[in-house]
matplotlib code that plots the C-alpha trace (Angstrom):
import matplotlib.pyplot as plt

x = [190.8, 188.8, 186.7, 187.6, 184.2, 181.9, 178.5, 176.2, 173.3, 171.2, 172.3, 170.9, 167.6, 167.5, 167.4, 164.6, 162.5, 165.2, 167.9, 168.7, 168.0, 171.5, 170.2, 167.9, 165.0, 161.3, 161.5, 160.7, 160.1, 158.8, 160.0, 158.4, 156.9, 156.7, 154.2, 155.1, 152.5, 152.6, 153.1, 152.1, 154.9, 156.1, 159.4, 160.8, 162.1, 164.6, 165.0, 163.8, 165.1, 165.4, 164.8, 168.1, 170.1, 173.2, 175.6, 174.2, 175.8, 175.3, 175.7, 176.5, 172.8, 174.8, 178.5, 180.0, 182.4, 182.4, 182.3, 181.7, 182.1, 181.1, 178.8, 175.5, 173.5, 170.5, 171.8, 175.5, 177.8, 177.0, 178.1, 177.4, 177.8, 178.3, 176.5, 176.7, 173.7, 172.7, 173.5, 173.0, 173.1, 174.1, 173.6, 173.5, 176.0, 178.6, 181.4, 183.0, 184.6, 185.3, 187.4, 186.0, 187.3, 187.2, 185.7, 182.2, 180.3, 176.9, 176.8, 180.2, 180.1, 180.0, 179.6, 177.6, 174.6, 173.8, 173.6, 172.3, 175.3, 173.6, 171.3, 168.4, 170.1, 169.7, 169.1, 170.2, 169.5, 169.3, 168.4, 168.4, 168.8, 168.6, 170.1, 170.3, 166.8, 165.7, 163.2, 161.3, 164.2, 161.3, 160.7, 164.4, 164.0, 163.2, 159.8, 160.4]
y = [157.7, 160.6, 161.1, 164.1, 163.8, 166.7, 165.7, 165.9, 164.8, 168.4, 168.7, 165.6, 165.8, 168.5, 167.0, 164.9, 164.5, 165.7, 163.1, 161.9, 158.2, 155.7, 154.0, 153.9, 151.6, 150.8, 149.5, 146.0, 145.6, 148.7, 149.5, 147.5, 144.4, 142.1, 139.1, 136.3, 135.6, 131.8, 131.1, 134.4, 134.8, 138.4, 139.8, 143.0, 144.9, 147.9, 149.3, 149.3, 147.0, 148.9, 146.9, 147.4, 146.1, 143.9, 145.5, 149.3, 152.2, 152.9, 156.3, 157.7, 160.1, 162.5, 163.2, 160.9, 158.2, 154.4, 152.8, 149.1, 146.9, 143.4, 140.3, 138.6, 136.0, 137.4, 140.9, 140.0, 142.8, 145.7, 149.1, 151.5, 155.3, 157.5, 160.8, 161.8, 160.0, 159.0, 155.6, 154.8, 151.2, 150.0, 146.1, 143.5, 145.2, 143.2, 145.5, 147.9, 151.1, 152.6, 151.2, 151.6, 154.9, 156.6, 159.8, 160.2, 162.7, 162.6, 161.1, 159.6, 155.8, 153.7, 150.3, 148.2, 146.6, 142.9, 140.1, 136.8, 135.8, 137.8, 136.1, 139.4, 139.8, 142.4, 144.8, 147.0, 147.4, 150.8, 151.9, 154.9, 154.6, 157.1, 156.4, 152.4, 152.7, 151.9, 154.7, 154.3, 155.4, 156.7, 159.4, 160.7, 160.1, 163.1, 162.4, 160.7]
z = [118.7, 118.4, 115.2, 112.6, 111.2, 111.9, 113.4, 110.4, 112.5, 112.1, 108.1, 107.7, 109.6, 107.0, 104.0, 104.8, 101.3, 99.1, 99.3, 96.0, 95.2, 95.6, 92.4, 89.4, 89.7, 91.5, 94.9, 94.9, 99.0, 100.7, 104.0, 107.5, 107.7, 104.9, 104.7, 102.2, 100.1, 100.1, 103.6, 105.5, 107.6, 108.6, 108.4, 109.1, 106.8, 108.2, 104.9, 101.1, 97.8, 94.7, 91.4, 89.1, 86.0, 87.0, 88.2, 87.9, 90.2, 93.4, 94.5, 98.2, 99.1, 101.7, 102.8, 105.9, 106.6, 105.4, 108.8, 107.8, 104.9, 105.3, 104.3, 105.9, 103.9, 103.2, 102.3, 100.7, 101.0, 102.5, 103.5, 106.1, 106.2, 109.0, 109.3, 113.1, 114.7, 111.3, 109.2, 105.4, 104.5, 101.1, 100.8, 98.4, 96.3, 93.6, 93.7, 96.2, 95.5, 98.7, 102.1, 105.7, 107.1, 103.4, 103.9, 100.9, 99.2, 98.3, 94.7, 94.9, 93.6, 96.5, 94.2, 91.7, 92.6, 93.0, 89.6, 89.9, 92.4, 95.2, 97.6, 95.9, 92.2, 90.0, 92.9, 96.2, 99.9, 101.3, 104.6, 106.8, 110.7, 113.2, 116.4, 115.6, 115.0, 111.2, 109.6, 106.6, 103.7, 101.5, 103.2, 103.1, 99.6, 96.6, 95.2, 91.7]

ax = plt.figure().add_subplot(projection="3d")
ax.plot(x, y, z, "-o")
ax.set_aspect("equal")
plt.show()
């Protein structure tokens, strides 16, 4: 089946720096590798955790299509957004309010951040990938 969705691939290389941020809060793991503290082990990280209240919004950062909704145990539920050769990811979220193939605007409510039932609580995933390839979601971001 052939998609309907224009290829937003050059609008969103061009709003690098000024997308605005899916939620509220500091970012509690940066982007890249992540070394415990404790044990000194190293983990990659293909995205950014933002600190939030239970349950807060989570808003959609640019237009595109829900391709995926589903679960993996260290990021809970998760959702994934088309935009041409780009993907947003939206994880470790309580509550959906969208269905895979729903069309999305930027700001639209996507869903609710994690509580203390998901595996990183009070709190959301969100990741940018280019081509499959994860890039540093901080620098899509607008500048708080």
């Amino acid at each position: 089946i052939a998609s309907t969705m224009p290829d937003m691939t050059a609008s969103f290389d061009g709003v690098k720096g000024f997308l605005p941020w899916p939620a509220a809060g500091p970012v509690l793991e940066p982007f890249g590798e992540i070394v415990h503290p404790e044990f000194g082990t190293r983990t990659p990280n293909p995205g950014i955790l933002i600190g939030t209240g239970a349950s807060e919004e989570v808003m959609v950062v640019f237009g595109g299509r829900v391709s995926s909704i589903d679960i993996i145990p260290d990021m809970g539920r998760f959702a994934i957004v088309e935009h041409g050769r780009f993907h947003t990811v939206y994880g470790n979220l309580s509550l959906f309010y969208v269905s895979e193939g729903d069309d999305v605007g930027a700001g639209q409510l996507i869903g609710r951040s994690g509580t203390t039932a998901e595996p990183r609580g009070a709190a959301m995933f969100f990741a940018v990938f280019k081509d499959g390839q994860p890039v540093d979601p901080q620098t899509w971001l607008a500048t708080k």
